[in-house]
C-alpha positions as a Markdown table, in Angstrom:
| # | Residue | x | y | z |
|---|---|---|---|---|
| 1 | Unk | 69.1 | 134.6 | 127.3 |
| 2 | Unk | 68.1 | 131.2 | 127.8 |
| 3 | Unk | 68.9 | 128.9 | 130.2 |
| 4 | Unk | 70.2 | 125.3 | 129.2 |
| 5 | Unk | 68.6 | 122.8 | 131.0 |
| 6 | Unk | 70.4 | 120.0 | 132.5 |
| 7 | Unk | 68.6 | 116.7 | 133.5 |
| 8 | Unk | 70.0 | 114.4 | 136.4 |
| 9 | Unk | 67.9 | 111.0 | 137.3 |
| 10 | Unk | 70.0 | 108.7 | 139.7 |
| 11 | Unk | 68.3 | 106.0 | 141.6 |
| 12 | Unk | 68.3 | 106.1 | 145.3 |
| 13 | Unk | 69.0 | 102.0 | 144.9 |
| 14 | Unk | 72.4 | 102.9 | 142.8 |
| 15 | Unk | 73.7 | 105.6 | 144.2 |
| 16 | Unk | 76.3 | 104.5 | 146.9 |
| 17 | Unk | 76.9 | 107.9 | 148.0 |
| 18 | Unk | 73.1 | 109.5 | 148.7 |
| 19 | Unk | 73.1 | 112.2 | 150.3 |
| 20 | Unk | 71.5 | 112.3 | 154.4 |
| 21 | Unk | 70.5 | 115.4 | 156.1 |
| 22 | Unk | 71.1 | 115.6 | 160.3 |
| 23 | Unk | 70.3 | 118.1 | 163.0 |
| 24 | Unk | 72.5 | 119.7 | 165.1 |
| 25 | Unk | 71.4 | 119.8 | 168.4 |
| 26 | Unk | 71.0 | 122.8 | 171.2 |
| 27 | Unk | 74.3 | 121.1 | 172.4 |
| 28 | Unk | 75.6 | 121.3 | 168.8 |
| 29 | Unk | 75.9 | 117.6 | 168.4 |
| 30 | Unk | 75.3 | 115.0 | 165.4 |
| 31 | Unk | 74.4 | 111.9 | 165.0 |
| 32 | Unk | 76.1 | 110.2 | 162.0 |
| 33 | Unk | 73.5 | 108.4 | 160.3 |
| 34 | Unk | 73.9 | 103.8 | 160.9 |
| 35 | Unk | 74.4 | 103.1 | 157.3 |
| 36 | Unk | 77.4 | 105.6 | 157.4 |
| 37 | Unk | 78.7 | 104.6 | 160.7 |
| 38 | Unk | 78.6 | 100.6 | 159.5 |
| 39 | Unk | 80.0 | 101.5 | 156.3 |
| 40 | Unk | 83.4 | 103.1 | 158.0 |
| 41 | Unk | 83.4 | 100.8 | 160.5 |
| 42 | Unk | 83.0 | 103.6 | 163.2 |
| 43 | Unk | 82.9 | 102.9 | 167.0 |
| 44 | Unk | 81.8 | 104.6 | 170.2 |
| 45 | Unk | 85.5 | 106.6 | 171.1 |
| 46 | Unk | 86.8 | 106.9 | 167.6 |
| 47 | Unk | 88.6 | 109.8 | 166.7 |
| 48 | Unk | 87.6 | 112.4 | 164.1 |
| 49 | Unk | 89.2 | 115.1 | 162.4 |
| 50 | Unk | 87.0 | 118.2 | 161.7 |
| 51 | Unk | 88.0 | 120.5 | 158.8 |
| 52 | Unk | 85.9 | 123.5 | 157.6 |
| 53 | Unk | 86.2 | 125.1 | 153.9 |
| 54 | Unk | 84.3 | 127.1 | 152.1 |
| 55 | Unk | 81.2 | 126.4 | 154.9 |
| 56 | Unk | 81.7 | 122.9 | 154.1 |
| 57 | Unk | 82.7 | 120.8 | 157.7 |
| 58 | Unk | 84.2 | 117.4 | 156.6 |
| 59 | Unk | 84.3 | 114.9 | 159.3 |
| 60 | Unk | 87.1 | 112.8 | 158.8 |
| 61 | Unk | 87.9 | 109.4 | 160.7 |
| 62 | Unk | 91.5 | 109.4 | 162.2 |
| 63 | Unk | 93.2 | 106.2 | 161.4 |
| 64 | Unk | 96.1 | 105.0 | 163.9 |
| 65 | Unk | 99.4 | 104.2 | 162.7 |
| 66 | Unk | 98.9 | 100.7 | 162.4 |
| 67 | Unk | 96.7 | 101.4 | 159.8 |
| 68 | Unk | 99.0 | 102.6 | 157.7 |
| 69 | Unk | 101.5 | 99.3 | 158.1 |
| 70 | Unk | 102.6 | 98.1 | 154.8 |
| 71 | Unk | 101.0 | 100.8 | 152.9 |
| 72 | Unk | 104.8 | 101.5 | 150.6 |
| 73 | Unk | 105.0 | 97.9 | 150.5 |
| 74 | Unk | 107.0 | 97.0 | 147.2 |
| 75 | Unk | 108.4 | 100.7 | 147.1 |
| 76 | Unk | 111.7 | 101.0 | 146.0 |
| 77 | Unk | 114.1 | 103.7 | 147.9 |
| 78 | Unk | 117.4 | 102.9 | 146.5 |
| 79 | Unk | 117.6 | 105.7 | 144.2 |
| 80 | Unk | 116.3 | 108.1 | 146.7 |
| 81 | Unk | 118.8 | 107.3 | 149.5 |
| 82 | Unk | 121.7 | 108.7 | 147.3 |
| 83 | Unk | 120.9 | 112.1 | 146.6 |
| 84 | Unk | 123.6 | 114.6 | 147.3 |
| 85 | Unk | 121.6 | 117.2 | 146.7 |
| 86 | Unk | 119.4 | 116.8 | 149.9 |
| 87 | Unk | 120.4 | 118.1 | 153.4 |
């Protein structure tokens, strides 16, 4: 059998998302990478949420609540707030 050959080419200039490798230290620490920290806006003290799946660890920055003001702006709940059916 013979095996298909798939060719990628992406330009280190275009591509928005490159990929960065990091050590993890003998204290198991990590230094997110400048361009990374600039790009979402993270500080000395912010919060992150760490999720592992599938040996995958995802840092994730943990927004506060006011972040999340006005984010069902324009929503309509009318029909919602009528709903026998609900406890």
């Amino acid at each position: 059998m013979e095996r298909e050959k798939v060719l990628l080419s992406i330009k280190p200039s275009l591509n928005k998302n490159a990929m960065t490798t990091v050590t993890v230290s003998a204290k198991f620490r990590v230094v997110i990478p400048k361009d990374v920290r600039s790009k979402l806006k993270l500080r000395a003290g912010h919060k992150l949420v760490v999720i592992e799946k599938d040996g995958i660890v995802n840092l994730i920055p943990l927004k506060p609540v006011k972040a999340a003001r006005g984010l069902a702006k324009g929503a309509n709940a009318g029909q919602f707030r009528e709903e026998y059916d609900r406890f």
